[in-house]
C-alpha positions in Angstrom: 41.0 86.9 118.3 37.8 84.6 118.4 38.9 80.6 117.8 36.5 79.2 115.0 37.0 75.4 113.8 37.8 75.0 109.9 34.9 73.1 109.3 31.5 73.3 111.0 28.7 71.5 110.2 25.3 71.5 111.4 21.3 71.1 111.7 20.5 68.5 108.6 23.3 69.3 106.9 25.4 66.8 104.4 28.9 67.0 103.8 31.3 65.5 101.5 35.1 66.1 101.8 37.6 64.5 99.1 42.0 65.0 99.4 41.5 67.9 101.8 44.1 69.2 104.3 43.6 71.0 107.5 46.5 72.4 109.3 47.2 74.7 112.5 44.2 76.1 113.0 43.4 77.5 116.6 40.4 75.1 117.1 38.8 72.2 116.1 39.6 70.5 112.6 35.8 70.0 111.8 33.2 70.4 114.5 29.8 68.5 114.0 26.8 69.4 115.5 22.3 68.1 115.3 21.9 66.1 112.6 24.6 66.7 110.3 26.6 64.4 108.3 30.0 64.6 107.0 32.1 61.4 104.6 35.4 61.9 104.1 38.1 60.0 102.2 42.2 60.8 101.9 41.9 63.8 104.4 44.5 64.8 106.6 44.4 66.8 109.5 46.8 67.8 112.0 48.2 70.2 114.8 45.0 71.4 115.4 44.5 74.0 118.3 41.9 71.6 120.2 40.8 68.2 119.3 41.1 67.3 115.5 37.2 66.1 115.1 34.9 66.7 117.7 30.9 65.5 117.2 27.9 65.7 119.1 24.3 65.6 119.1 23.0 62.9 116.6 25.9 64.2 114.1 28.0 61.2 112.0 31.1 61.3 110.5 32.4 58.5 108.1 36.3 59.0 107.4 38.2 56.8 105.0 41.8 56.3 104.1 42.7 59.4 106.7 45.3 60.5 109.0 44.8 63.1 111.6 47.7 63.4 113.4 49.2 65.8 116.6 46.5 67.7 117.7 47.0 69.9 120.7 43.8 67.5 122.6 42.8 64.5 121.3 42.1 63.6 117.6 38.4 62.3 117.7 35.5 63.0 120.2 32.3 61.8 120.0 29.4 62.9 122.8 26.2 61.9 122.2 23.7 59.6 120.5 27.0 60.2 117.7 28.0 57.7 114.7 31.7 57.6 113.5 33.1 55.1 111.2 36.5 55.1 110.7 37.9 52.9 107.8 41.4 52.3 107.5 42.3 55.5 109.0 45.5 56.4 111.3 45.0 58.5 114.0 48.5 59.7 115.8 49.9 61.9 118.5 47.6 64.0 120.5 47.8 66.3 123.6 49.0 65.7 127.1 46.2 63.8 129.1 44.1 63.3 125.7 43.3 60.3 124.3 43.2 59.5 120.2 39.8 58.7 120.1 36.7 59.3 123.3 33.8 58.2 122.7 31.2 59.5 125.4 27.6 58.8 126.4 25.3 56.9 123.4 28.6 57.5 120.8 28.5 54.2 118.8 32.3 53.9 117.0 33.0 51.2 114.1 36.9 51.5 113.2 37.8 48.7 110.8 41.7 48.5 110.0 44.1 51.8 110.5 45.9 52.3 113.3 46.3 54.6 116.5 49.7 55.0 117.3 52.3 57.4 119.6 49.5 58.7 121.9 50.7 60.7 125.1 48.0 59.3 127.2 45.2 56.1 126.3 44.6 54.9 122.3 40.4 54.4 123.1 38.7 55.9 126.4 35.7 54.6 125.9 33.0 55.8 128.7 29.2 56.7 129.4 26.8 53.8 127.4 29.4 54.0 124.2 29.4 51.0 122.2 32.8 50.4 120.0 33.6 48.0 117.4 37.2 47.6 116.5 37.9 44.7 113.5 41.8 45.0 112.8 42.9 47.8 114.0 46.3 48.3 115.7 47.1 50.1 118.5 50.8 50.5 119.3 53.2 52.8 122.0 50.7 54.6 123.9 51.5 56.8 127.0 48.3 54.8 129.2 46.3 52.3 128.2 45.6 51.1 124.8 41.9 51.1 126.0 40.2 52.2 128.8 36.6 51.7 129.4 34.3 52.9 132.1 30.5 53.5 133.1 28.5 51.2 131.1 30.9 51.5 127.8 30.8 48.4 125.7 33.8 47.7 123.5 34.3 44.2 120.9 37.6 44.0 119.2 38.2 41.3 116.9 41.9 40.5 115.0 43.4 43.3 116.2 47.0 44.1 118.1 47.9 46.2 120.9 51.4 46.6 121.1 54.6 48.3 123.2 52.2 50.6 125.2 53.8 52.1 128.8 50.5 50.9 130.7 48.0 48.4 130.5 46.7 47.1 126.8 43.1 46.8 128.5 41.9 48.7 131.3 38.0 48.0 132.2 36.2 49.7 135.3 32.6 50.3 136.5 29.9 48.0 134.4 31.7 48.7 131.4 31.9 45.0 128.6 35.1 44.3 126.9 35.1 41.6 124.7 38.5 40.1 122.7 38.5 37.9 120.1 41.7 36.7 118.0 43.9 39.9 119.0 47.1 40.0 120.0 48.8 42.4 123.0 52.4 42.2 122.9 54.9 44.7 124.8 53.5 46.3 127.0 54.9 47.6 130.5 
């Protein structure tokens, strides 16, 4: 049968999700499209069918306090002029080959404590003109890198830890701008 995501949301449309679960569903978790907004605090979503959150378009998502976990692709995408703010939020597990969190072309990230942890391939790919912000986040035993960035992707951590990955912590190619400030990278291979 047809593959529909739990949650959709679209055109202008405002969403507010409180202590909600979302479990094995054949496609996305919550899929975010135009202009909508979704905040979100204590969710939990996992072994989703494709990637846990994916938002495009000008969409934003705000989670708080929330863990999405094994995902059969990644657990956050954002493509687009997107917004996500992650605070203290765990992201864990994902696909084969899929990072936790992509941000592609104008996607601007803030993640602000939590942790992304047990990845099968990189923690952050970061690519296109993305701009992220990480502020005490830690990201421990990933397959790749913790972060990768390419194309013109900007990227700031500050007080954060990268720890026990199998690859690089920091991987940066093409014009892409990482800049570290009182983190720690311990571990890795």
């Amino acid at each position: 049968g047809e593959k529909f995501p739990a949650i959709i949301g679209a055109q202008n449309a405002r969403v507010t999700l409180q202590n909600i679960r979302i479990s094995e569903t054949k496609a996305e978790g919550i899929f975010l499209r135009d202009a909508c907004t979704i905040e979100g605090s204590n969710l939990k979503i996992e072994r989703t069918g494709k990637t846990a959150i994916y938002v495009e378009s000008t969409a934003q998502i705000k989670l708080s306090g929330s863990c999405v976990s094994e995902s059969a692709e990644g657990c956050i995408v954002g493509n687009g002029s997107t917004r996500i703010t992650l605070t203290d939020c765990e992201l864990i597990g994902g696909g084969k080959n899929f990072p936790a969190l992509v941000a592609l072309t104008k996607t601007h990230v803030t993640m602000h404590g939590g942790r992304i942890a047990n990845t099968r391939s990189n923690g952050m790919w970061l690519r296109g003109e993305s701009v992220t912000e990480a502020n005490s986040v830690t990201i421990l035993d990933t397959t790749d890198a913790a972060i990768e960035t390419e194309d013109s992707a900007q990227l700031k951590l500050v007080e954060c830890r990268l720890e026990g990955g199998q690859s690089y912590a920091l991987q940066a190619e093409g014009k892409s701008e990482i800049k570290a400030v009182a983190c720690r990278i311990n571990g890795h291979k």
